[in-house]
C-alpha positions as CSV (number, residue, x, y, z in Angstrom):
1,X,2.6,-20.6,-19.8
2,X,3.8,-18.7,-23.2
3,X,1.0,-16.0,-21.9
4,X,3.2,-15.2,-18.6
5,X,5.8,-15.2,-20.4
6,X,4.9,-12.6,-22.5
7,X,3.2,-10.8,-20.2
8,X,3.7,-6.9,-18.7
9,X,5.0,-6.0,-15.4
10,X,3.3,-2.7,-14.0
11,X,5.6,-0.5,-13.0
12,X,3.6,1.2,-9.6
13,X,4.4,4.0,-7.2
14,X,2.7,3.9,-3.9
15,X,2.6,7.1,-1.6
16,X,1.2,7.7,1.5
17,X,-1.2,11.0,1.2
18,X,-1.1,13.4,4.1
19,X,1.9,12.2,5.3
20,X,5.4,14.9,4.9
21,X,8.4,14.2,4.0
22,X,6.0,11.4,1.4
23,X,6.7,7.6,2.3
24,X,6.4,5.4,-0.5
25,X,7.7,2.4,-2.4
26,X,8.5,1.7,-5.5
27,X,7.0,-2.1,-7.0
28,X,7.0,-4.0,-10.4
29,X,4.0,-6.0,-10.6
30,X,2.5,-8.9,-12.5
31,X,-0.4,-7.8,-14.7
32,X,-2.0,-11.0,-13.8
33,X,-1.6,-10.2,-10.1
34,X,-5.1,-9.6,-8.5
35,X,-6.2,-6.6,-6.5
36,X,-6.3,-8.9,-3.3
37,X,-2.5,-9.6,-3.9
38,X,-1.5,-5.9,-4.2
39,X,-2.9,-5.3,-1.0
40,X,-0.8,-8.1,0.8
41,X,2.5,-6.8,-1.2
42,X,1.9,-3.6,0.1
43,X,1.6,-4.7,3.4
44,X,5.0,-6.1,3.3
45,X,6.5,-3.2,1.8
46,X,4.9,-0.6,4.0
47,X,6.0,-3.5,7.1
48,X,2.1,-3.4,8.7
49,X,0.7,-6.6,9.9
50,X,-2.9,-6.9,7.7
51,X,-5.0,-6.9,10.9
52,X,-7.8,-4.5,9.4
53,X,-10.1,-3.9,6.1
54,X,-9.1,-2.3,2.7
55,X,-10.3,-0.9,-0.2
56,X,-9.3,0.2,-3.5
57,X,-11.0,2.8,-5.7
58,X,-10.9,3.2,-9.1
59,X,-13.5,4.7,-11.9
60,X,-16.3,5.1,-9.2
61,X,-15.9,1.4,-7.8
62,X,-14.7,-0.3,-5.0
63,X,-12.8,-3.0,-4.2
64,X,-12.2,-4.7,-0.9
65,X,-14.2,-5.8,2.2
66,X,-16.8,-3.1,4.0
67,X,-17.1,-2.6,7.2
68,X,-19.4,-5.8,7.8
69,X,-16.9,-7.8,6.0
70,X,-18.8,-8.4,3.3
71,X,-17.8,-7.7,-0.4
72,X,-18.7,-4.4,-1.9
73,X,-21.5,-4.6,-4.1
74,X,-19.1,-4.2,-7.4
75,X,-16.2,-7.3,-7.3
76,X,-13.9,-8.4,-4.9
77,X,-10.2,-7.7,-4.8
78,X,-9.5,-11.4,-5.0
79,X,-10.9,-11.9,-8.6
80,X,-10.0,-8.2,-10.0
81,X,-6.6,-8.2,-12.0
82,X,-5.0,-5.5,-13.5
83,X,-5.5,-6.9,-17.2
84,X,-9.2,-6.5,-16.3
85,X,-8.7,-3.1,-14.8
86,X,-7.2,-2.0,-18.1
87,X,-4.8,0.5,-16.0
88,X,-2.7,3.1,-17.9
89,X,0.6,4.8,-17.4
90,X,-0.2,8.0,-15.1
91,X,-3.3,6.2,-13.9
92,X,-4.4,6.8,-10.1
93,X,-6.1,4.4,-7.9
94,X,-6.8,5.0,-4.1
95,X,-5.8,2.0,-1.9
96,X,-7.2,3.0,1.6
97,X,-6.4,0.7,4.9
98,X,-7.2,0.6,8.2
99,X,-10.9,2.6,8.2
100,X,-9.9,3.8,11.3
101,X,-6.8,5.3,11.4
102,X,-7.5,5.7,7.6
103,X,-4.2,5.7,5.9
104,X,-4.8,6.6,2.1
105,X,-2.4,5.3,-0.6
106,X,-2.0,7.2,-3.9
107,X,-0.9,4.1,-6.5
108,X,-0.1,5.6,-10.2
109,X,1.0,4.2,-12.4
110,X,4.5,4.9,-14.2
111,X,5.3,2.9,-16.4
112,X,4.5,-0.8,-18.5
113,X,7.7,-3.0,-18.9
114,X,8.0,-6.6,-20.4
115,X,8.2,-9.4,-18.1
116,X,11.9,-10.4,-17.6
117,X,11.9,-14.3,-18.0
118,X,13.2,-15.9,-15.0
119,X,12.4,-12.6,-12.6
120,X,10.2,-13.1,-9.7
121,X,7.3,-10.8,-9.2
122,X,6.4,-8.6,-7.5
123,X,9.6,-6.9,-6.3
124,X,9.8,-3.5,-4.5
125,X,13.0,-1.6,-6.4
126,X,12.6,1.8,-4.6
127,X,11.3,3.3,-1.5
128,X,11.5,6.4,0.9
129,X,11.6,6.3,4.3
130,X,10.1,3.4,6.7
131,X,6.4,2.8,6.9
132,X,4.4,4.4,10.1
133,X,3.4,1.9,12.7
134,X,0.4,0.5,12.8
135,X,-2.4,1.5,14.9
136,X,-0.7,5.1,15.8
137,X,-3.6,7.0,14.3
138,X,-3.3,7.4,11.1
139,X,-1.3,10.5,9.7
140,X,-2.5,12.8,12.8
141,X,-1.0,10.4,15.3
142,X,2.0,9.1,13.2
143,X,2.7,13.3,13.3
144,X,2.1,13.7,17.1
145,X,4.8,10.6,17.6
146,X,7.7,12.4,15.5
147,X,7.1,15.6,17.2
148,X,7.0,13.4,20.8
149,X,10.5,12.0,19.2
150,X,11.5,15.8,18.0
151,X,11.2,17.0,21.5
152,X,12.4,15.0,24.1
153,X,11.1,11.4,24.1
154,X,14.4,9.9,22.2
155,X,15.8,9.8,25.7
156,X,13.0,7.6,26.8
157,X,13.2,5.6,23.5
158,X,16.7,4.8,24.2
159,X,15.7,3.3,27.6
160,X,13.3,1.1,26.0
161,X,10.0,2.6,26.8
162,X,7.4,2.3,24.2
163,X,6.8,5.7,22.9
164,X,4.9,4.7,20.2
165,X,1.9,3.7,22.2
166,X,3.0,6.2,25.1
167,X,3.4,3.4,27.7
């Protein structure tokens, strides 16, 4: 237990790519959280549902579930931590979700904090603008709806109609 206690909290910066103005958050995070966990505490923050693969990148490797649903050859996100990824401050790693709509996530790292005893991690302390809904079609399609929005649907959207999905 002295271990956690003494441990680091990663200070991360998630971003969208492709997307303008940038969407991102801002999390502090365990370094004995796992890859697998970083991909369900950006779900939360980003406000998606988890309903498709993932994968992270980093120094030539991946980690996540392929397209069969399989593990990638290298390691699993569930065993990876950051202590084992040995991450530095300005350090990049791809997070990419939904294969699909392929929405890309730039993580870099800003910063290495102690752990404040009695704080629970992770925590988001910062973030711009709301996440895009899922399955819209990635950047592309999340641009076609705010232009739909720009120009003339906000009268439908205040009726109730769904123009996300265009129904």
């Amino acid at each position: 237990m002295s271990g956690v206690a003494n441990s680091q909290v990663y200070q991360l910066k998630v971003s969208l790519r492709r997307i303008s103005p940038m969407i991102s958050r801002r999390l502090l995070v365990p370094e004995e959280m796992t890859l697998y966990a970083l991909h369900r505490t950006i779900q939360i923050a980003f406000g998606w549902e988890d309903c498709h693969l993932h994968a992270f990148k980093l120094h030539g490797r991946h980690y996540g579930r392929t397209w069969t649903g399989e593990r990638h050859r290298d390691a699993a996100g569930r065993e990876v931590t950051f202590v084992d990824l040995q991450l530095r401050v300005r350090q990049r790693i791809l997070y990419e979700y939904d294969f699909g709509d392929l929405w890309e996530h730039e993580i870099r790292v800003e910063a290495k904090h102690e752990r404040e005893g009695g704080k629970v991690y992770p925590v988001c302390i910062a973030g711009a603008r709301a996440g895009p809904p899922q399955d819209i079609g990635g950047p592309p399609g999340y641009a076609a709806l705010l232009d739909r929005l720009r120009f003339g649907d906000i009268e439908r959207l205040l009726r109730g109609e769904d123009v996300v999905r265009g129904r």
